[in-house]
Structures are given as C-alpha cells and as structure tokens.
N, C-alpha and C positions, 0 to 999 in steps of 0.2 A: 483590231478586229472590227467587222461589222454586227450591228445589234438594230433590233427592232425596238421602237417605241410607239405606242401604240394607245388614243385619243379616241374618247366621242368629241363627234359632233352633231352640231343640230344645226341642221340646215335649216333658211325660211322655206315658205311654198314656194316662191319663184326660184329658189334653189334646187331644189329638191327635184325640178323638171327640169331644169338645166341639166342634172346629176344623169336623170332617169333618160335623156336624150343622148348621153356622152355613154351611156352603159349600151345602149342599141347601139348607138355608131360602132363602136367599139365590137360590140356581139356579130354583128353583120359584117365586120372586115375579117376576124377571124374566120367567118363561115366562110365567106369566099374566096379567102386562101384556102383554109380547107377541100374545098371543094372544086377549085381549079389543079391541083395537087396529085386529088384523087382521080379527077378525069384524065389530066396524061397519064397516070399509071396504070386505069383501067385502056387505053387507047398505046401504050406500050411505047410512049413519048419519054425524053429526056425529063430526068427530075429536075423540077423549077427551084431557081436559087433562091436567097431570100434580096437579091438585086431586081432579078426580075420579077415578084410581088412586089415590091416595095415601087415599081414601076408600072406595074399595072394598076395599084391604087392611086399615084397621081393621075394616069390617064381616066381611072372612073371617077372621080372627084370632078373631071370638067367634062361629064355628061349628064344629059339632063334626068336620070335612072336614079344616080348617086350625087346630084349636085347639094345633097342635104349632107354629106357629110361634112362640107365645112363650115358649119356652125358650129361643131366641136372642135378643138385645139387637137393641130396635126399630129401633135407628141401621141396625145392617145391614140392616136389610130396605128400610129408609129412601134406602139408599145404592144397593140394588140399582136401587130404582126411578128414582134419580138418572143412572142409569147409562143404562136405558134411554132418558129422554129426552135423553140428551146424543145418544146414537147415531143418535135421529128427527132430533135439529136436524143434527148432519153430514150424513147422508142427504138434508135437505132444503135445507140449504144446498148441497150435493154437483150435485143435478138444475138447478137455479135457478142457480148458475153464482157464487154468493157465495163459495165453497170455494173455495182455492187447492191444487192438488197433483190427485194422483187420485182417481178417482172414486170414490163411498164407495157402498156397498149398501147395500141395508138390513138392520137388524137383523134376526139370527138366532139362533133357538134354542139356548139354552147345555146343553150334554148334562157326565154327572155322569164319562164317558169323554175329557175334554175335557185336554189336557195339561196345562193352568196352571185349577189354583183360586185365587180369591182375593176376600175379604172387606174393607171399608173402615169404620174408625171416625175417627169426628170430634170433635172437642172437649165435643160434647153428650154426646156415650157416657160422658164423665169417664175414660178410658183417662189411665194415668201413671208416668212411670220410678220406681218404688222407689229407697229409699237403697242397698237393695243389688243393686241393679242389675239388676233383673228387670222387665219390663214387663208391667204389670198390666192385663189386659182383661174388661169386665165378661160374669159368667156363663161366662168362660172360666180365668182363672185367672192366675196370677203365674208368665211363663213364660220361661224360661231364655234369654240374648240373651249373643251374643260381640260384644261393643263392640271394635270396629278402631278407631275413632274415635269422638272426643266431638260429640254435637249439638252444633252453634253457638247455637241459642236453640230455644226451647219448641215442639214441633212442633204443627202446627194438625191433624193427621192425620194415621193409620197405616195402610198396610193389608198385611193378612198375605196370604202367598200360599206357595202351595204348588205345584212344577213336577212337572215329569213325574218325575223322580226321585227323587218322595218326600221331597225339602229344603222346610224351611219358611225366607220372611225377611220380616223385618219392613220396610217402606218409609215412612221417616217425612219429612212435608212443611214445610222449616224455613224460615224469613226469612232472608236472608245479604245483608250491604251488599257491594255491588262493592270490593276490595280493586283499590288504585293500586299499584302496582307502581312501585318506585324506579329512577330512569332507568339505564341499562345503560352502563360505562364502556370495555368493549370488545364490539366488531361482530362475530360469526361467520355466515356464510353455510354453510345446508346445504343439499344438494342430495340427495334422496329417489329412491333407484331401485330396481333389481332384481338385479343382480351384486351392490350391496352396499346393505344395510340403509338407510346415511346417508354421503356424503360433503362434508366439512368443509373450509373455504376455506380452514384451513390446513394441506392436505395429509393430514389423516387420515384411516382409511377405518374405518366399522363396518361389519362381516360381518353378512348378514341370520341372526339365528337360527332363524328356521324352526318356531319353536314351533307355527305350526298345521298345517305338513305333516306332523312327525312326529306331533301327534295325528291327522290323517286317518290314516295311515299305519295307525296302530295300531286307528283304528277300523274299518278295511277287513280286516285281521286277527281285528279278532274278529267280522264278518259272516259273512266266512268259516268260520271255525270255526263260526257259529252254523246256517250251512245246510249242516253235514252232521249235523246231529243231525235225530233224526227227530222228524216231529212229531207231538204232542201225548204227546214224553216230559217226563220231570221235568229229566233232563238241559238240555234245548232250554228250559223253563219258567227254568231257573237262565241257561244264558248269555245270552236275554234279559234279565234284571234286573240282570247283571252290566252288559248294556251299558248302562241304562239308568242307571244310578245310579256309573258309574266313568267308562265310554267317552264316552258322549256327553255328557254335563254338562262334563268336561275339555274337550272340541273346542269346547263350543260357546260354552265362556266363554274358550279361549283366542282365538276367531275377536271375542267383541267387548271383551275390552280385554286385548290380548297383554303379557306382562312386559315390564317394562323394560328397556332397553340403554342403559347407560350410557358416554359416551368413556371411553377410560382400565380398562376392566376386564378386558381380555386377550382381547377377543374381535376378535380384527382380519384373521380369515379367512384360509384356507391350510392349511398345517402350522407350527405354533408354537407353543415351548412355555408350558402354564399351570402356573401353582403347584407346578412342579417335576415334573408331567406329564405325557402327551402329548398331544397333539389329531390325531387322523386324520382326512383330508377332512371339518371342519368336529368332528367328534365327540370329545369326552374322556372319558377312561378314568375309571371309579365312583372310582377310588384319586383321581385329582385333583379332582372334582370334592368327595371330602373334605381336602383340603387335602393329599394325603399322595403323598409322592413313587411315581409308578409303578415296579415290581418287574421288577429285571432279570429278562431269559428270559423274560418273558413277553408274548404276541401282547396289542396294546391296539388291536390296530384293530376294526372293527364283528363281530359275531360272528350272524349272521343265518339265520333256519331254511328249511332247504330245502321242510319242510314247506308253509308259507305261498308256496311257489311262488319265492323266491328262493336263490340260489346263494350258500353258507357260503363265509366270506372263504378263500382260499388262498394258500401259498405261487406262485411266477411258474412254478417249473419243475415246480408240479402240472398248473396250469392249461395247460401247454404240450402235457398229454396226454404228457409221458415217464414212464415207469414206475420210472426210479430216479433219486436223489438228483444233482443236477453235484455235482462233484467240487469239495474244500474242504471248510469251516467251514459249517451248517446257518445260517441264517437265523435272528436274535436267542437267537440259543445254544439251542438246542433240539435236541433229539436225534433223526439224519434216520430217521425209519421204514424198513425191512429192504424190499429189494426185491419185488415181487411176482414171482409165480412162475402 
C-alpha cells in the first residue's frame, strides 16, 4: 500500500525563490490549460486531450511569452498539467454519477494568493536523499529536511509545499507492506466520551485534555487583540503574521492529529497531584509541568487577564464583594492586603 510521509523543511533564501518561481511556473501552466479547455467549450470545439496540452506547453516554452518556463524542471510543469486532468476526470465522473461522495466542481483557477502552494516531482525529475541528509531537487537545490522518521523504502514521489504560514514540507510517496500485528493476550474495552477523554473496562478514567480548546482559546485572544489595532498600521500588519505563523498553524494542526494520552501519565481529571505539583480544574502549574516541586505561598491556580474580557482568579472573600480580609490565617500563606478605605 501507498502511505505519505511527511517533513519540514527549511529552505535558504536563494531556495526559497527558486521554490517561489517553480510555484508560478507551475500556477501559470495550469491556468492555461485551464483556460484553453474552457475556450473550446465556450466556442463548441472538440474537448482537448491531455496530449494535446502537454503539446501546446512544449510549443509555449519556445516563445518568447513563456520562454521563462524553463528555468523550472519540466517534471513540474509536467505535473501541473497531471493535476489538471485528474480534476476534469473527478468533475466528470462527479456529474455522470461514477464518483462516490460529493459533488466535485469543476476546476478553478489557481491564484498566487492562494493559501497552500505546492509543487510535485517524480522519479523522472531524478530528485534524491543525499548521504547527508538533505534532499536534492533539480534546478532547486540541496535543501535542509528534519527527519522525525526514516522512509520505509525509496519514494516514487515528493512534493513540496508551502502553507499559509510560510512553513515549507516535504511529502514523500512510499511502498509499505501491511504489518500483522501479533495477537493480543489481554482484552481492554474503551469507551470514548466527553466528561472524559477515554474510559477503560478496567475502571480507569482518562481526563479529556483539551489541547484544541485551549488553542481556540488562545486564538480568539489574539483576534481580538488584533481588531483593535487600526488598520493599515504596521502594528495590525505584525499581529496578523503573528497569527498566521504561531496561532493558527498551532490550532489547526492540533485540531487534525491532537497529542497523545497515554493511561498511567497522571492525567486523570479533577484535582490531583502531578509530579509533586498541583493541577487546578484540569491545569498545572509551569513548576510541574517541569518536573519541579510547586512553591509554598504561592497561587498555582489559572491566572487570567481581565483585559481579554475574563475575570483574574480571586481569593472567595474577594469575590464575595467584602472589602476586608475574614479573620484568621490569609489563604496559601500570603499576606491579606490592608483594608480599603
């Protein structure tokens, strides 16, 4: 079976416009297939093969309109137009009723404001992992790759792509045999809910962690922040890019493969203590979450800004609206603030 594996990279700056040149070439061969396509159908002409594009792009390649295409590697151009016609055949499988799922459109115009660029080489390109660990792309360069994982075998295909964020990764298309799986010697039932993350048929409970509320959270925060700046400052120009390449990118990749929970790692909802300490409705304090015991005297529960429209954690006999301290010992040893006057 075929599987994706899937790489940043970091391209240099002379990379980077290499990249940013091969993504136009590539945008501009599909529009013009596109759009030579659309003209014989609006003119009631035979529909154009993908021989005959694939023929009209060597001919515009040696004019002098399009003689900039061949500074990119032919495969992308090659690919682009691959692309195109996969998108007629779903489209026209889509209307004819051979498509299972929903309905497909038809193809449209690829614009250079388009969130996800991205480019495809294939084993003709000659594309190749170096011994030292850089992936080689022709007319682009030997370009910087964080290996999380080793390919399983030789890939037939890569393609780079570049999101709204400005991250570039590499996606390479490998062969992998189905792994059997050795038979299992004890039985666990889990049961998948909303109170709690996963419950275990033998009485355990994992606490839902919440990894993509608290990023919405945080990206509702910096919307906010980012509609009171005025616009077309520099200010408003930064907390957009901020959101683009920290906020969003975080929410949107914890929304499609959230971190792992594992049984047994001290996350079993409530108040309880982790790693010596404390967890407040659901949250622990930065000291534990570095392994380090939490510090007497002081507040570990959430600390939250009024600004952003919510109300800063408080002692009970603040929150009661009295103006001075009950009487006794202050709350986690802290010293009660002098009354108002």
């Amino acid at each position: 079976m075929q599987l994706r594996y899937s790489y940043r990279l970091y391209p240099s700056l002379g990379q980077r416009a290499a990249l940013a040149m091969a993504f136009g070439c590539a945008r501009v061969v599909f529009n013009d297939g596109l759009r030579a396509r659309q003209q014989c159908h609006a003119a009631g002409l035979p529909y154009l093969s993908d021989a005959q594009l694939s023929a009209a792009l060597t001919a515009a390649k040696a004019t002098p309109q399009r003689a900039w295409l061949n500074e990119v590697s032919s495969v992308v151009l090659q690919q682009a137009l691959a692309d195109l016609n996969a998108a007629y055949r779903n489209f026209f499988a889509s209307i004819t009723g051979n498509r299972k799922g929903p309905k497909v459109a038809s193809p449209r115009f690829r614009s250079r404001k388009d969130h996800r660029q991205a480019i495809r080489f294939t084993r003709s390109a000659r594309f190749r992992v170096l011994a030292s660990g850089k992936l080689h792309l022709p007319k682009i360069g030997n370009l910087e790759v964080c290996w999380s994982r080793d390919l399983p075998s030789d890939p037939s295909s890569v393609t780079v792509i570049k999101d709204a964020a400005g991250r570039y990764f590499a996606s390479f298309v490998v062969e992998r045999q189905p792994r059997i799986l050795p038979p299992a010697g004890q039985v666990l039932g889990i049961d998948l809910g909303l109170a709690h993350f996963a419950v275990l048929s033998d009485g355990r409970k994992i606490a839902s962690p919440r990894f993509l509320r608290r990023a919405e959270k945080k990206l509702k925060r910096t919307q906010q922040n980012l509609s009171r700046k005025q616009r077309g400052s520099k200010n408003r120009d930064k907390g957009r890019s901020a959101g683009k390449t920290r906020t969003h990118p975080g929410a949107a990749r914890r929304s499609r493969n959230p971190p792992e929970v594992r049984p047994g790692s001290g996350v079993t909802g409530g108040i309880s203590a982790l790693q010596g300490g404390v967890e407040v409705k659901g949250r622990r304090t930065a000291r534990a979450r570095r392994g380090r015991p939490a510090r007497a005297g002081r507040w570990s529960g959430p600390r939250r800004s009024a600004r952003a429209g919510r109300t800063a954690a408080r002692p009970a006999w603040r929150r009661s609206g009295s103006r001075s301290a009950p009487p006794g010992p202050p709350p986690h040893g802290r010293t009660a603030p002098a009354a108002r006057r």
